[in-house]
ZAMARGU-4260 file (C-alpha; in steps of 0.2 Angstrom, whole numbers, plus 5000, padded with zeros to 4 digits):
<rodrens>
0) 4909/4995/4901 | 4925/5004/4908 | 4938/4990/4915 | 4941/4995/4935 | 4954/4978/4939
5) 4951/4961/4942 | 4947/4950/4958 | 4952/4936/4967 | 4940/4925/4977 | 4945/4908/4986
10) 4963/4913/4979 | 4980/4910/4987 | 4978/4916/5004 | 4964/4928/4999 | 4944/4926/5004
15) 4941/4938/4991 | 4955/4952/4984 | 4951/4967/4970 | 4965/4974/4960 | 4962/4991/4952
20) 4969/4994/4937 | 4974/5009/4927 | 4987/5018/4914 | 5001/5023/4926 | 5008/5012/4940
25) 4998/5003/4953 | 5007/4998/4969 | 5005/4980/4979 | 5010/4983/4995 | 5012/4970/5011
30) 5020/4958/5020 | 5031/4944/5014 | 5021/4930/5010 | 5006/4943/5010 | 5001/4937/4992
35) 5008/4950/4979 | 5015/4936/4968 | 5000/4925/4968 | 4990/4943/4962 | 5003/4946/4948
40) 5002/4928/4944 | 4984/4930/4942 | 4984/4946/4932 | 4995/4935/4919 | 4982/4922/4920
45) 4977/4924/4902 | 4993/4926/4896 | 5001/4911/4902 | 4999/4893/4898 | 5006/4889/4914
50) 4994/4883/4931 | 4992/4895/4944 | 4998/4886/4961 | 4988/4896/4972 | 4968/4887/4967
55) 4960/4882/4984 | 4959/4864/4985 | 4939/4861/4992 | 4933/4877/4981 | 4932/4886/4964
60) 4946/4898/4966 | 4938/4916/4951 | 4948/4926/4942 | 4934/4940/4940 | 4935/4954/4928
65) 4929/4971/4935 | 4918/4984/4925 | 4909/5001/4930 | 4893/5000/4919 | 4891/5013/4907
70) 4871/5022/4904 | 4872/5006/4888 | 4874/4993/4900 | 4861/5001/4913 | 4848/5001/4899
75) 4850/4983/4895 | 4852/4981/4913 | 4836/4988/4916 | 4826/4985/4899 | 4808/4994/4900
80) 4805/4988/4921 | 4796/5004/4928 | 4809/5004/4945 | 4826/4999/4938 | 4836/4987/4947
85) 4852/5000/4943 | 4846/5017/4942 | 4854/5030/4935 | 4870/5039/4946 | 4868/5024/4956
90) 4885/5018/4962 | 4888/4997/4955 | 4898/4987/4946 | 4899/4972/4934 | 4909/4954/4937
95) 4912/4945/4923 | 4917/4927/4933 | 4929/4914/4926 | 4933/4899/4934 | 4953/4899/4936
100) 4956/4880/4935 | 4952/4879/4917 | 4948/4897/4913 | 4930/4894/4908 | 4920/4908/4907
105) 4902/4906/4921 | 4894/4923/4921 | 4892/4943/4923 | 4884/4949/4938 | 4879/4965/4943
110) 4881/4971/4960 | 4875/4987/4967 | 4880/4999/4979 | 4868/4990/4993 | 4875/4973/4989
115) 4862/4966/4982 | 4866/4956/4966 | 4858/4949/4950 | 4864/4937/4939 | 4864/4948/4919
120) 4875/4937/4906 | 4874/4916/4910 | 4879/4901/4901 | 4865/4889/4895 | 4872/4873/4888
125) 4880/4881/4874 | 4874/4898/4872 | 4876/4913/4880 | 4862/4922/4889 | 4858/4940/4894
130) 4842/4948/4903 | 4834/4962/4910 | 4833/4965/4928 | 4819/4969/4938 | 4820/4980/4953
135) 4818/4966/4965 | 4833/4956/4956 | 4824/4946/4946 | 4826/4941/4928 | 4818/4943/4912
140) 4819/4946/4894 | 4832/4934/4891 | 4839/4935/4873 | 4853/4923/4866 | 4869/4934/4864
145) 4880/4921/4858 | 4878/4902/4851 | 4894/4892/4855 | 4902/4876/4850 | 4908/4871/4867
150) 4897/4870/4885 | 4912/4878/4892 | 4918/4895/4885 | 4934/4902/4886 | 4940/4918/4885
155) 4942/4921/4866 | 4925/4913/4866 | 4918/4929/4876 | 4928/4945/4869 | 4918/4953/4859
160) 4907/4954/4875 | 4917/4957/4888 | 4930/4972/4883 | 4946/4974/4889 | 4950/4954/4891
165) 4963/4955/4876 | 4973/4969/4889 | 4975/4951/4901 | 4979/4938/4885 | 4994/4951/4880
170) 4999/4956/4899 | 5019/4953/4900 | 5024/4948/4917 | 5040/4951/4923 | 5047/4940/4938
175) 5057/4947/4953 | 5074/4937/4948 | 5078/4939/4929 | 5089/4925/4926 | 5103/4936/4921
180) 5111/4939/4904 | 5124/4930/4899 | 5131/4927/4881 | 5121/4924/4864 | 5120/4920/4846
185) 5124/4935/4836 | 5106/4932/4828 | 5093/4944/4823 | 5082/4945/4839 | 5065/4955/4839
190) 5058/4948/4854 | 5064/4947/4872 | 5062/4936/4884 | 5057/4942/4904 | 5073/4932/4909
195) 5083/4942/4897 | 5093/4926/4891 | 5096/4934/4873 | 5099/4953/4878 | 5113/4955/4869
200) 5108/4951/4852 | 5090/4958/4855 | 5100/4974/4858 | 5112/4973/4841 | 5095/4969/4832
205) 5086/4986/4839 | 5106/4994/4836 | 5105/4992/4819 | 5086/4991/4815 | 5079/5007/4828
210) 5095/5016/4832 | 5086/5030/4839 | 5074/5020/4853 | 5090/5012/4856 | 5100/5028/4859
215) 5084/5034/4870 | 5088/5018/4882 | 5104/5019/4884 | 5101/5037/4890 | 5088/5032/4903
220) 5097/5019/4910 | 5115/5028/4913 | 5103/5042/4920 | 5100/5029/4934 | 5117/5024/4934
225) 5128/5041/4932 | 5146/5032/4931 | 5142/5023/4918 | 5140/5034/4901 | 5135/5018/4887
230) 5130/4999/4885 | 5132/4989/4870 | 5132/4973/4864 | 5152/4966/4860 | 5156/4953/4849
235) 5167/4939/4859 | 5176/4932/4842 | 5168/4916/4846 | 5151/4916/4838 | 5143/4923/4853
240) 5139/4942/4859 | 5139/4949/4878 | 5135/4966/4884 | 5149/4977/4890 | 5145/4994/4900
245) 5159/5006/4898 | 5163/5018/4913 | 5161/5036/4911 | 5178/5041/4920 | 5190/5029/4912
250) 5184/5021/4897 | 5184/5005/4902 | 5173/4993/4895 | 5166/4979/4907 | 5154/4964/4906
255) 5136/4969/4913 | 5138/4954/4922 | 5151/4959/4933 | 5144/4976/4936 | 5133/4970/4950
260) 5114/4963/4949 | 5107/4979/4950 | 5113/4985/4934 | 5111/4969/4927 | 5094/4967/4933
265) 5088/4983/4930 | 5092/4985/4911 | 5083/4969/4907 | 5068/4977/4915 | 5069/4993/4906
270) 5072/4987/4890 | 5055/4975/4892 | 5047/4988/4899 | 5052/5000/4885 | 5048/4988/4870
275) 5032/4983/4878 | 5015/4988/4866 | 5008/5004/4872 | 4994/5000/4881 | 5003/4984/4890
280) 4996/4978/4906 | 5016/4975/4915 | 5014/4966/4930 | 5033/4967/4938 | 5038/4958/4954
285) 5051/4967/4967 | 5057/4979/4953 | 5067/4987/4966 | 5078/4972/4968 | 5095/4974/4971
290) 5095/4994/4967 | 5100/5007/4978 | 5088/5020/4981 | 5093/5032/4969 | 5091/5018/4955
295) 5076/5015/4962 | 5069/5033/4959 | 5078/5035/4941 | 5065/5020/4937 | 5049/5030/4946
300) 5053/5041/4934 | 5057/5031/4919 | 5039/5021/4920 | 5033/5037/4919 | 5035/5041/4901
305) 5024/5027/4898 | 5008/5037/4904 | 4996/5024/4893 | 5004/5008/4900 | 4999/4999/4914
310) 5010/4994/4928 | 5007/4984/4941 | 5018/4983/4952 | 5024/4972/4969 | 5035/4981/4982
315) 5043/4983/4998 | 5053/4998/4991 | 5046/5015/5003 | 5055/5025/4988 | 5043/5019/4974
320) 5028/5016/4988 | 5029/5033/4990 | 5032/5041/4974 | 5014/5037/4969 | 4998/5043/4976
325) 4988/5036/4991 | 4972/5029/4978 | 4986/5020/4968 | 4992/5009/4982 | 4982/4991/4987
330) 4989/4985/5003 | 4989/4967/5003 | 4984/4954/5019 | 4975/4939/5023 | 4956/4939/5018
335) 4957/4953/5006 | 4948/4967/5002 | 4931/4968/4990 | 4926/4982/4976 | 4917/4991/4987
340) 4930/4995/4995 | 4939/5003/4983 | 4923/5013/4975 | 4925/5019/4993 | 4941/5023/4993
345) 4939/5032/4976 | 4927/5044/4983 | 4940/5050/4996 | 4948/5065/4990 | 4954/5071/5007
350) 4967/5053/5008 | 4981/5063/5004 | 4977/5077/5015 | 4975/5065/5029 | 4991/5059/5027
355) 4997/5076/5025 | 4992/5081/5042 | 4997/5064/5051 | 5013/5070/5045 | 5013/5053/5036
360) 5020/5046/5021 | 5011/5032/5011 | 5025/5017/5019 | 5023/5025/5036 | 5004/5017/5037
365) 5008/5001/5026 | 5022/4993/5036 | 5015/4995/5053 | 5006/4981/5062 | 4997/4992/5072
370) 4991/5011/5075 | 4991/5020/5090 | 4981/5036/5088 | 4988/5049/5100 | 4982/5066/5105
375) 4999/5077/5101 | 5016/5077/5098 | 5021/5073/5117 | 5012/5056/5117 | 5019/5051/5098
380) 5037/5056/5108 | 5034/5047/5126 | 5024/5033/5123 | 5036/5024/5112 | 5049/5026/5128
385) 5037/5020/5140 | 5033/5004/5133 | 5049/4999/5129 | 5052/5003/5148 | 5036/4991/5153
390) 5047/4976/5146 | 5040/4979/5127 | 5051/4972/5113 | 5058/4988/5102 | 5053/4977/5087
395) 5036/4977/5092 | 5035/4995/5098 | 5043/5000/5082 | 5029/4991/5071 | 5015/5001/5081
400) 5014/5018/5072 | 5008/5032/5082 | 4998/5046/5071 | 4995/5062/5079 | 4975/5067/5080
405) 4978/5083/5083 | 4988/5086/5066 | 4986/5102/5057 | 4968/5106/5066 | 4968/5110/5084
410) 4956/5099/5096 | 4945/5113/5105 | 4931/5101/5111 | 4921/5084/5111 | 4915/5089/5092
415) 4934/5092/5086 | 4937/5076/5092 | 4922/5064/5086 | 4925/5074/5068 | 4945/5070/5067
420) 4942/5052/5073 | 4929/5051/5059 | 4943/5055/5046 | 4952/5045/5052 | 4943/5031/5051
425) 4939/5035/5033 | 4958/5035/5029 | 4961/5017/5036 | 4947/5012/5025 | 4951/5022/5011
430) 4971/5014/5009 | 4964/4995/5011 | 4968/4994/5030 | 4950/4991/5035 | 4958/4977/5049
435) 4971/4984/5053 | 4970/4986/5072 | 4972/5003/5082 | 4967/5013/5096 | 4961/5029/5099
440) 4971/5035/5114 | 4963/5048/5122 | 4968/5059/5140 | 4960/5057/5155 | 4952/5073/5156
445) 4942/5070/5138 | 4925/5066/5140 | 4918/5049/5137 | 4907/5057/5125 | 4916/5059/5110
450) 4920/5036/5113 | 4899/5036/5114 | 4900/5047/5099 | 4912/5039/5089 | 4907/5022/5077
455) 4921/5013/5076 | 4923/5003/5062 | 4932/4983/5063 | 4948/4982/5072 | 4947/4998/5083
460) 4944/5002/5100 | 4945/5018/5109 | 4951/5021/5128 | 4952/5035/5140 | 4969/5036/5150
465) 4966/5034/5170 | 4978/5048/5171 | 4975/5065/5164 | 4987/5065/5153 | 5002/5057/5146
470) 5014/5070/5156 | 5006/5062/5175 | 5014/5045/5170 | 5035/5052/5169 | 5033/5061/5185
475) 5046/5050/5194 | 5057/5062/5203 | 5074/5052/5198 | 5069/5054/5180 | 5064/5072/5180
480) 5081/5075/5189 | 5091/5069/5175 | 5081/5077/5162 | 5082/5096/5171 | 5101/5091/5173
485) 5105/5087/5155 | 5093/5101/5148 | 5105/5114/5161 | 5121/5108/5152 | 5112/5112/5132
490) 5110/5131/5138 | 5126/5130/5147 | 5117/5133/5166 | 5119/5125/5180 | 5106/5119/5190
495) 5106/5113/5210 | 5092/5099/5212 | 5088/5084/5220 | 5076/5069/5221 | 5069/5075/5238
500) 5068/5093/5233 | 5057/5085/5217 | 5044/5074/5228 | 5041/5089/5238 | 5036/5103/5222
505) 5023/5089/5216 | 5017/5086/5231 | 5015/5105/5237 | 5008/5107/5219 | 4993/5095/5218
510) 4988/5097/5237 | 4985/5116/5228 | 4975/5108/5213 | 4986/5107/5200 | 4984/5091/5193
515) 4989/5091/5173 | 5007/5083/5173 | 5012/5096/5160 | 5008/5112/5170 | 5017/5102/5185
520) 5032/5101/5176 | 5031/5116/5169 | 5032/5126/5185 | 5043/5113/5192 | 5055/5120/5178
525) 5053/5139/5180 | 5056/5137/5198 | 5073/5132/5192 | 5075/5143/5179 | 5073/5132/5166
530) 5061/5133/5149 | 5050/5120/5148 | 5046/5112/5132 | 5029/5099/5131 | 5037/5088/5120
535) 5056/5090/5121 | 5056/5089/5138 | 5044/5075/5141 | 5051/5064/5129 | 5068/5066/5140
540) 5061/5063/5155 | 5053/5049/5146 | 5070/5044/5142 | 5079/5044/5162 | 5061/5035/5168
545) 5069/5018/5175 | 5058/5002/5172 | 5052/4998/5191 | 5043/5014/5192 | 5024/5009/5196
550) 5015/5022/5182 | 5022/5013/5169 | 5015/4994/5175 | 4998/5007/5177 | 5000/5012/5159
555) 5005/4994/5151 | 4987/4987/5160 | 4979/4998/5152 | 4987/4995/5134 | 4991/4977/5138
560) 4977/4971/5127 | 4983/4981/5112 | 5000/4981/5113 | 5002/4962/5117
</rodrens>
């Protein structure tokens, strides 16, 4: 069996909620109150003596460990049934279940990549069960693994069955607000607390007794903190011991205490971090607290010299959300997302690319509320300015993200389309945001075809402006008067025009058939001699539109579902 992470069901605010984990760092990602916490929490579940707060209070809340079964566990699996129940290649996974109220072990189940599932490894009474599988899911050839002295087993009752469970009895969990530091005995101190209430004589212990690891973390944390050039831990004359940080510039030696919580914080971190066992499971809450962006990417870089330890981490910080890659980040909401999922999202190995294209970075998707998809560059730039026009809060607008579909790969036709939609849709899935809601926003003169085409998946719609395209709804004379005259002054021209002058070009222009709003403006612009720019010059037109003018009350009824 091959650890994958662990999952929630009936958990905090969770239906059901799967963690991948692996060496290197794994990001949490969501909301406030989103349930990051309550995961961490349950990731130390083993590890702590302490009950977790977040169990439902009508049903068993499961801490599940995840396993991808190996060509062992398929044969057991399977045993000598002519049609397996888990062929060979086929894509499924194993769930060891335990109850998290008492941390009694129930069962393994496999689950294959069609969703059906079979019970494989059970407790009877006081033994533990396992049998074959036939093809239609059910059971035979039971043999008894393990005889018990106790109906309900725990976890050290069950590890030399399930592998990887001693990763969760030794994982060190690190809370968002370390206590702080203080003074201490001067006592030999080989173990640190998270709340780092004896640092300073843990640091003289590793001082005198691993000078070298000590010298190394000093140097990584002054990398993160350049004006400072040494920490160490200073006798007070009174029995007791403080650490002092000493300025690089003047010398001066001052208590980490007052240096600011960042530095305070941080070094607690990295010390627990550094002298944790080398293939820790580290679940740390906000490590970003209190830092300024460039601490916050000195520590990105220092958890990665630990390539065998495993971090998991929760985090509003766009700096660390976005020094890892897309596969590694689990964005966190309310109802969770399963295993399947993330074997989905496993086999993307165009996320990145996706992203790449959308001109995205990993935060960009994760904090908004919403996703508009639009066709170009000129709707990413007017469209925000129109529904704030409309009466839209800028809050509001500024939590819809607006993703271009066109990206690196021109639309030509109806296949184009359908096809980028289709990536689309996988990349949404593949980072977690299977709910997240969003619309395709297409241009009026796109064929209905590639909507008929298109599966959406849960939470998306599509619509077809009732304009051509976005250009036809800035074409208020006023507007486009302003936005000629402020363009004249950037070139240093001067131009003559007036509203009436305006209205009359679009008139004369659509009574001869030309009826994109970009090639009206266009011409509308030579015929002053003025260059014309798609998306400069619509998104300042889009900024001189004033609110009573009718195309944009046409444009919010179309959104208005959306957008409200």
């Amino acid at each position: 069996m091959k650890l994958l992470g662990f999952e929630v069901v009936n958990y905090g605010p969770f239906d059901r909620q799967f963690v991948p984990l692996a060496p290197g760092v794994t990001i949490l990602a969501g909301l406030n109150n989103s349930g990051k916490t309550a995961l961490l929490k349950a990731a130390n579940l083993f590890a702590s003596n302490e009950a977790l707060p977040y169990i439902h209070p009508e049903y068993d809340s499961l801490f599940c460990i995840i396993y991808e079964p190996d060509d062992a566990d398929r044969a057991q699996i399977n045993g000598l049934n002519a049609a397996p129940f888990l062929p060979a290649n086929s894509q499924g996974f194993l769930r060891a279940v335990f109850r998290i109220r008492d941390k009694s072990f129930r069962e393994v189940e496999v689950v294959r990549a069609d969703g059906k599932s079979a019970i494989w490894i059970t407790v009877t009474g006081a033994q533990i069960h396992r049998f074959q599988i036939t093809s239609d899911g059910q059971l035979s050839g039971r043999i008894v693994m393990k005889q018990l002295n106790v109906a309900l087993p725990k976890e050290d009752d069950v590890q030399d069955i399930l592998p990887n469970i001693s990763e969760f009895k030794k994982c060190i969990w690190i809370p968002a607000r370390r206590d702080g530091i203080g003074h201490s005995q001067p006592t030999t101190n080989t173990t640190l607390p998270v709340n780092g209430t004896n640092l300073a004589s843990y640091l003289s212990t590793m001082q005198l007794n691993d000078a070298d690891s000590y010298e190394a973390l000093n140097n990584m944390f002054c990398v993160a903190f350049p004006y400072l050039k040494r920490i160490n831990a200073h006798s007070l004359g009174n029995n007791a011991l403080e650490v002092k940080a000493t300025y690089s510039e003047t010398g001066q030696k001052v208590p980490l205490s007052a240096c600011g919580a960042g530095v305070e914080q941080l070094l607690i971190l990295l010390t627990c971090v550094d002298r944790a066992p080398e293939n820790a499971l580290i679940a740390i809450d906000e490590p970003h607290s209190f830092l300024h962006p460039s601490a916050e990417k000195a520590l990105v870089s220092f958890l990665g010299r630990y390539p065998k330890k495993t971090f998991l981490l929760a985090t509003h910080s766009a700096v660390m959300i976005n020094s890892v890659s897309p596969d590694r980040i689990v964005s966190v909401a309310k109802g969770g997302t399963t295993v399947s999922d993330y074997l989905y999202k496993r086999g993307s190995s165009d996320i990145a690319e996706i992203l790449g294209a959308l001109g995205y970075e990993n935060s960009d998707l994760l904090f908004h509320n919403k996703l508009i998809f639009v066709e170009g560059p000129t709707e990413a730039g007017v469209l925000p300015k129109l529904l704030k026009k409309a009466g839209i809060s800028e809050e509001v607008v500024d939590r819809i993200g607006m993703p271009q579909l066109e990206g690196a790969n021109p639309i030509r036709n109806v296949d184009d389309m359908v096809k980028q939609m289709a990536r689309y849709e996988r990349l949404v899935l593949a980072l977690g945001r299977a709910r997240l809601p969003r619309l395709y926003l297409l241009d009026g003169d796109r064929s209905k075809a590639a909507i008929e085409r298109m599966n959406l998946g849960d939470g998306a719609e599509a619509i077809i402006l009732a304009k051509t395209e976005i250009e036809n709804y800035i074409l208020q004379p006023a507007a486009i008067v302003a936005a000629m005259t402020a363009e004249a002054k950037t070139h240093n021209q001067s131009v003559q025009v007036d509203e009436g002058e305006i209205h009359d070009q679009l008139t004369h222009l659509t009574a001869q058939g030309v009826m994109k709003g970009s090639e009206l403006l266009k011409q509308i612009y030579a015929s002053k001699e003025l260059p014309y720019s798609k998306v400069h010059s619509g998104t300042l037109i889009a900024k001189y539109i004033t609110p009573d003018w009718p195309a944009i009350r046409e444009l919010l009824a179309e959104l208005a579902s959306f957008v409200a």
